[in-house]
C-alpha positions in Angstrom: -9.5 -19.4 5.0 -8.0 -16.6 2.8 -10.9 -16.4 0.7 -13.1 -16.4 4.0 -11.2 -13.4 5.0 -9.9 -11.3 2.3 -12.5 -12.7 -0.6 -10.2 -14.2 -2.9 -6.7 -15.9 -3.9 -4.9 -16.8 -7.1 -2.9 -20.1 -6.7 -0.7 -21.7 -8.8 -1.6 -25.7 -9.0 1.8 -27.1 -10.1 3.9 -27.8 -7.4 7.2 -25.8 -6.5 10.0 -28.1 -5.0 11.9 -27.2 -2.6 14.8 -28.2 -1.2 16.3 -27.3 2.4 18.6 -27.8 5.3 17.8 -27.8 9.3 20.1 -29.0 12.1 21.8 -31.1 9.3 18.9 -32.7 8.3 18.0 -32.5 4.3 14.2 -31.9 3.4 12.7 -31.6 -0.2 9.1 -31.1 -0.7 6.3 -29.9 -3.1 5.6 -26.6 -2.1 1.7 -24.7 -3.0 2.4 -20.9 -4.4 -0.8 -18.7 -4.1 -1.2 -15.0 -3.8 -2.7 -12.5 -2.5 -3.7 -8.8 -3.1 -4.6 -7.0 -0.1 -3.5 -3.3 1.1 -0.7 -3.3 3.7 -2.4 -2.6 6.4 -1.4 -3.5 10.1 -4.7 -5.6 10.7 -3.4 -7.3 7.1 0.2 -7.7 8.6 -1.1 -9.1 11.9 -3.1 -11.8 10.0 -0.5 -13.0 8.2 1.9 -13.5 11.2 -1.0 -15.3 13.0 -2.1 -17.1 10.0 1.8 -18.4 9.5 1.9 -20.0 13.0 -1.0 -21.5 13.1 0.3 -23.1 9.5 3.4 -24.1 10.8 1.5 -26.3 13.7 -1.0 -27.8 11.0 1.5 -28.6 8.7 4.4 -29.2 11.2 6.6 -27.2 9.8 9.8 -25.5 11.1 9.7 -22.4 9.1 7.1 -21.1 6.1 7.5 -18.4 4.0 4.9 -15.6 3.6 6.4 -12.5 1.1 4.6 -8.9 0.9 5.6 -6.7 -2.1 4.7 -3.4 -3.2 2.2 -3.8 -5.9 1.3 -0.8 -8.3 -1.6 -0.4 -10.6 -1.6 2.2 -13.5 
């Protein structure tokens, strides 16, 4: 999906564990790391947010985490 949109991704294979608490329940899972580098645009920023929740349904998840940071090239 993000290569169908923005034309490529970088991910890291090795799995990132994570460990969390909700409602007093303890989860731990493998977590995927992949980036992105897109401009920060708001169609880019809307995307994401709609990309996110239709993550969370897929992967029934309570929360995920999607970062943005500034990147510079020189």
């Amino acid at each position: 999906e993000i290569v169908a949109h923005f034309g490529a991704v970088t991910i890291i294979p090795q799995p990132v564990r994570g460990v969390w608490t909700h409602e007093g329940r303890r989860f731990a899972e493998d977590n995927t790391r992949f980036f992105v580098d897109v401009e920060d645009t708001p169609e880019t920023e809307r995307f994401f947010a709609a990309w996110k929740e239709t993550l969370k349904r897929r992967f029934h998840q309570v929360e995920i985490w999607i970062t943005s940071h500034e990147i510079r090239i020189t």
